[in-house]
C-alpha positions in Angstrom: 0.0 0.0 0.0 1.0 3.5 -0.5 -0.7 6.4 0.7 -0.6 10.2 0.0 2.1 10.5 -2.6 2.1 13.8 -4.1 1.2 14.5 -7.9 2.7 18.9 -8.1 1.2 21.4 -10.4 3.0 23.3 -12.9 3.0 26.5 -14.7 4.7 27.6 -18.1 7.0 30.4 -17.6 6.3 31.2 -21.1 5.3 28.9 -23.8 6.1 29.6 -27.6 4.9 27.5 -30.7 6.8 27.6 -33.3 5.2 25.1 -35.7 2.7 22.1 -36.0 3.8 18.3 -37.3 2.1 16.2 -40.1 0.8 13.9 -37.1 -0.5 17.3 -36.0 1.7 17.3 -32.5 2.5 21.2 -32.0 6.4 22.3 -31.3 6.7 23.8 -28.6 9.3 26.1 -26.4 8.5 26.3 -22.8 9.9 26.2 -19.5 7.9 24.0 -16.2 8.5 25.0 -13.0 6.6 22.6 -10.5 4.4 24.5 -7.1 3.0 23.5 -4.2 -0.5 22.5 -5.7 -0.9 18.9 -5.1 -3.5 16.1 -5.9 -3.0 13.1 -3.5 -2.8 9.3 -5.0 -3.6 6.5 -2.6 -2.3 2.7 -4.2 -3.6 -0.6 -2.8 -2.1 -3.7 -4.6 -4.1 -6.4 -6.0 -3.1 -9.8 -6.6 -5.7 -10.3 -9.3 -4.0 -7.8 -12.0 -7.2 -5.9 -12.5 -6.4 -2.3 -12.4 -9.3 0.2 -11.0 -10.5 3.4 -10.1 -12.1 3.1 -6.5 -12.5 7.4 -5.8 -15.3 9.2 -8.4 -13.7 12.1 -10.5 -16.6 13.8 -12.2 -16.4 14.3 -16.1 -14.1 11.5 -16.5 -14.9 8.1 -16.8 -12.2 5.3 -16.0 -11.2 4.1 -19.0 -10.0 8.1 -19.9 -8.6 8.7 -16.6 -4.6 9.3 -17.2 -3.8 7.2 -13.8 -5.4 4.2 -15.2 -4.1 4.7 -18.3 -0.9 5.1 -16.6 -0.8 1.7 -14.3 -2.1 -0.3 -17.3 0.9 0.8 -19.8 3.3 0.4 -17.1 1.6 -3.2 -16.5 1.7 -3.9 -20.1 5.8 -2.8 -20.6 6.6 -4.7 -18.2 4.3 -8.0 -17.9 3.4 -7.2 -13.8 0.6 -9.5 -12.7 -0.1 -7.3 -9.7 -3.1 -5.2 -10.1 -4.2 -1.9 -8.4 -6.9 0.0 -6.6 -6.6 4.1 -7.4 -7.6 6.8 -5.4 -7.3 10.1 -5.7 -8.2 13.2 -4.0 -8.2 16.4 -6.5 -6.7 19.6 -5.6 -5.5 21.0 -9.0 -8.0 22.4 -10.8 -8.9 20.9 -14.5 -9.4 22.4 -17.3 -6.4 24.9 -15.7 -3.7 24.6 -17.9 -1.6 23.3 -14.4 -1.2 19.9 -15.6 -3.4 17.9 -12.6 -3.6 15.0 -15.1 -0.3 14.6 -16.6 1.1 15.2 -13.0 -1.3 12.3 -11.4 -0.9 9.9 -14.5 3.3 10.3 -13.7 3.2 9.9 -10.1 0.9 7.1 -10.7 4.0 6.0 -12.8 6.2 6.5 -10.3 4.5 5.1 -7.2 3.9 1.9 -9.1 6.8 1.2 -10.4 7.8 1.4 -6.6 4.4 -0.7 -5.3 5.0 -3.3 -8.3 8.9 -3.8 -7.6 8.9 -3.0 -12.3 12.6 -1.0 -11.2 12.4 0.8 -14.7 14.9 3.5 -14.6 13.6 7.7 -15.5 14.0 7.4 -19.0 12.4 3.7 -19.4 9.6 5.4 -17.6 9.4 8.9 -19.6 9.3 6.7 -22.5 6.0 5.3 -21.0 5.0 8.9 -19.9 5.0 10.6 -23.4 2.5 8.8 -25.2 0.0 9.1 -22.3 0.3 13.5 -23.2 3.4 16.1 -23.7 3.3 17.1 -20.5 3.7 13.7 -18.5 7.6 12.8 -19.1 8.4 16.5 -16.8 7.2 15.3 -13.8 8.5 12.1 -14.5 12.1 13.9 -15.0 11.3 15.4 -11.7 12.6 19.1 -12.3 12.7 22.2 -13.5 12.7 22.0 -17.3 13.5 23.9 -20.5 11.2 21.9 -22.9 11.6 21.7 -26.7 9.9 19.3 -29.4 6.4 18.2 -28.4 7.4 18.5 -24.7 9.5 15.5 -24.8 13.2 17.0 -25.2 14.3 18.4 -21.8 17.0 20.0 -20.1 17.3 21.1 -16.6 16.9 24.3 -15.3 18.4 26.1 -12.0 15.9 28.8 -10.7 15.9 31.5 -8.9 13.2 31.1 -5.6 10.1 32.5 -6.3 6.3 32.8 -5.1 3.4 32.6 -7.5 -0.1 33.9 -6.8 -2.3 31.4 -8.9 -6.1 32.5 -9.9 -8.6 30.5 -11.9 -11.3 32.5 -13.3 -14.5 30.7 -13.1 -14.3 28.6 -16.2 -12.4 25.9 -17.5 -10.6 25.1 -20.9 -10.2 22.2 -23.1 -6.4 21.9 -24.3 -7.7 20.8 -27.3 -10.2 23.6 -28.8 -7.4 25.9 -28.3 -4.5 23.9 -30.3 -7.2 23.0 -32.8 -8.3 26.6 -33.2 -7.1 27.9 -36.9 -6.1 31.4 -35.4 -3.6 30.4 -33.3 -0.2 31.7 -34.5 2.3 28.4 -35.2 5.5 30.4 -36.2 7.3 31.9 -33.1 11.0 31.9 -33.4 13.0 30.1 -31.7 14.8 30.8 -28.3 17.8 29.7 -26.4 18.0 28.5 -22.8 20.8 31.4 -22.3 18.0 34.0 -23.6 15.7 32.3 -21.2 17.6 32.3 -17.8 19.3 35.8 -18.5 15.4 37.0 -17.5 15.4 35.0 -14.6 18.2 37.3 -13.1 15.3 39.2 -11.5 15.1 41.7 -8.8 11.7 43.1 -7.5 9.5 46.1 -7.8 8.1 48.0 -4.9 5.3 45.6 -4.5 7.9 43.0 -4.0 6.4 41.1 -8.0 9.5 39.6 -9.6 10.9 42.3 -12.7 11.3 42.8 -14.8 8.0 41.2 -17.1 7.9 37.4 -18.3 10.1 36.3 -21.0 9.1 36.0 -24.0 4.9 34.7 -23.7 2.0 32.5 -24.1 1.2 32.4 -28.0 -2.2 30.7 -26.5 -3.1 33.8 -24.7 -4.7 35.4 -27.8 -6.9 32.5 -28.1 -8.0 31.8 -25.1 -8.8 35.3 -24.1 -11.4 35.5 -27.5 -13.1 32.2 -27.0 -13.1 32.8 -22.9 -14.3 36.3 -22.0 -13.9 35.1 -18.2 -10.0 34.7 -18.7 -9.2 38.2 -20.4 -11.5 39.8 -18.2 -9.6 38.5 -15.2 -6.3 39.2 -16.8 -7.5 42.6 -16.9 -8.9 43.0 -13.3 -5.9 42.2 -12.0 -3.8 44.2 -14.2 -5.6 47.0 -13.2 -4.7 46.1 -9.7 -1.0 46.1 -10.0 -0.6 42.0 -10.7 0.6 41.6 -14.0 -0.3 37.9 -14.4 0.3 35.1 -17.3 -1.7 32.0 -18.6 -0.1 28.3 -17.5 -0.7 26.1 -20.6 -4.0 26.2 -22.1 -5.4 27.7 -19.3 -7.8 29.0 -17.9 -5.4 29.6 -14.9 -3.4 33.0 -14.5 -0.4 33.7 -12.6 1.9 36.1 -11.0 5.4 35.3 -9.6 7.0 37.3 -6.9 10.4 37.3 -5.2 9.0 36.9 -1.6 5.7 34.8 0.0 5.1 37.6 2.1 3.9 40.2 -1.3 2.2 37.3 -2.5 0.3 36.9 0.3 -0.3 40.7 0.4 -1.8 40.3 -3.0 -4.1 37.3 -2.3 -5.9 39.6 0.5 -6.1 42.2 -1.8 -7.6 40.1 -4.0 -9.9 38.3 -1.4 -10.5 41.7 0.4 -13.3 42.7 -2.3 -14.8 39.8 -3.1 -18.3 39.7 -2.5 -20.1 36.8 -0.4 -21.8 35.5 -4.3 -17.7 34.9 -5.2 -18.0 37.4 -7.6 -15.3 40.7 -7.4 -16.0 44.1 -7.6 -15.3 45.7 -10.3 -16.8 47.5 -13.9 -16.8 43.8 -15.0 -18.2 41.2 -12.7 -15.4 38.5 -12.4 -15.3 35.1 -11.1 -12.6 33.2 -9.5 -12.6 29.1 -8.6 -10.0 29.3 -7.1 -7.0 32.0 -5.7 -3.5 30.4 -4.1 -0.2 30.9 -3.0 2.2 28.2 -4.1 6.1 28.2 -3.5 7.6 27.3 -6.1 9.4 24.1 -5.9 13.1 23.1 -7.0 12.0 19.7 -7.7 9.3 17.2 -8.0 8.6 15.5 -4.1 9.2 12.1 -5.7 12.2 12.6 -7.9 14.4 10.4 -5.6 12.0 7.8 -6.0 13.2 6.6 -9.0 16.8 5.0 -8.8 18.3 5.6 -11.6 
């Protein structure tokens, strides 16, 4: 048995895309950084080899959920008879562009190749993560990452501490209308790591928020923000407010980074301070939020030293 293992968030710094396959896989330029926003997995081995889902996750049935789909390729590599019952307690919003799937389906990876006794090393097991969705093989890599290709080309990355104030507005978005959408712009240069971490270098402004700006951007801002009023609009509120925020991934999540917990927790009452008891803010424009956290960033995944190898 194994109980409470971690599965992290993460946000993209920035996230170019420069082009799009024949198989229709985008290429990408981003950088993960992992934060302390975690779902919980809960493992119970089964001598029977059936692999199930014993917690409801509403929306998605078991035969879609990436955890399953996770034990049952690493059962299949590696001809296991154990089975396994899944739970899992959700803390990571979806449809947030923070990865809560990818980052269950790899610790689900992980745990079991642990529970199951499989002792594939990190790359046998990103080799499993990748075809399960391009952002799985990073938290099976376990840190910060420069990512190129679909997601699946990685290098390490060393940086600098840093807070982030995380807001969902109150909708979600499907990855996959916004990759699929025929205005979004597929020809962004491309970038080094040395551009990259030369921004990272950052001091802070008076309200202790990390400058100067993000590098670079999200090229699926412009998307999101027309087919999601809720996400622009939010974007905007804070703006006004002296956060200058960014989309994670698809979305619809926003966040800002600061260079000390202590002005990111400033700006989460500031935040909180004027919302009304309906959950909606004040403002010209009524705005929504699901969901409004501060997360350290974190220098690795909790479960890189699981793997041996």
């Amino acid at each position: 048995m194994m109980y409470d293992v971690p599965a992290p968030a993460k946000l993209n710094l920035f996230l170019h895309v420069l082009g799009r396959r024949a198989d229709g896989y985008h290429l990408l330029q981003t950088a993960f950084r992992f934060i302390d926003l975690c779902d919980t997995l809960h493992f119970e081995a089964r001598s029977d080899g059936r692999i199930e889902r014993v917690s409801e996750l509403p929306g998605v049935p078991p035969e879609q959920d990436l955890t399953v789909r996770a034990a049952r390729a690493l059962q299949r590599a590696t001809g296991v008879r154990q089975g396994v019952n899944i739970a899992l307690e959700k803390q990571i919003p979806q449809g947030g562009g923070l990865g809560g799937g990818s980052s269950d389906a790899a610790s689900t990876l992980i745990a079991l190749n642990r529970l199951w006794g499989t002792g594939l090393s990190r790359r046998e097991l990103m080799a499993l993560a990748l075809p399960l969705g391009a952002d799985v093989p990073v938290f099976v890599f376990g840190q910060s990452a420069f990512a190129e290709g679909v997601g699946e080309i990685l290098s390490p990355l060393d940086l600098p501490a840093a807070t982030y104030l995380v807001a969902q507005p109150d909708t979600s978005v499907p990855t996959a209308n916004i990759f699929s959408d025929p205005d979004l712009t597929r020809d962004s240069s491309s970038v080094t790591i040395a551009d990259f971490l030369a921004s990272q270098s950052f001091g802070a402004d008076a309200s202790g928020q990390a400058a100067p700006g993000f590098f670079g951007r999200n090229d699926l801002e412009p998307v999101v923000y027309r087919r999601y009023p809720e996400v622009s609009q939010a974007a905007q509120w804070l703006s006004g407010r002296g956060i200058h925020v960014r989309m994670s991934g698809s979305g619809a999540c926003l966040f800002a980074q600061f260079s000390t917990a202590r002005q990111a927790v400033l700006a989460e009452h500031e935040i909180t301070a004027t919302m009304r008891v309906a959950g909606k803010l004040t403002s010209n424009t009524q705005v929504g939020f699901r969901l409004i956290r501060v997360c350290p960033g974190l220098a690795e995944h909790p479960l890189r030293d699981w793997i041996a190898r």
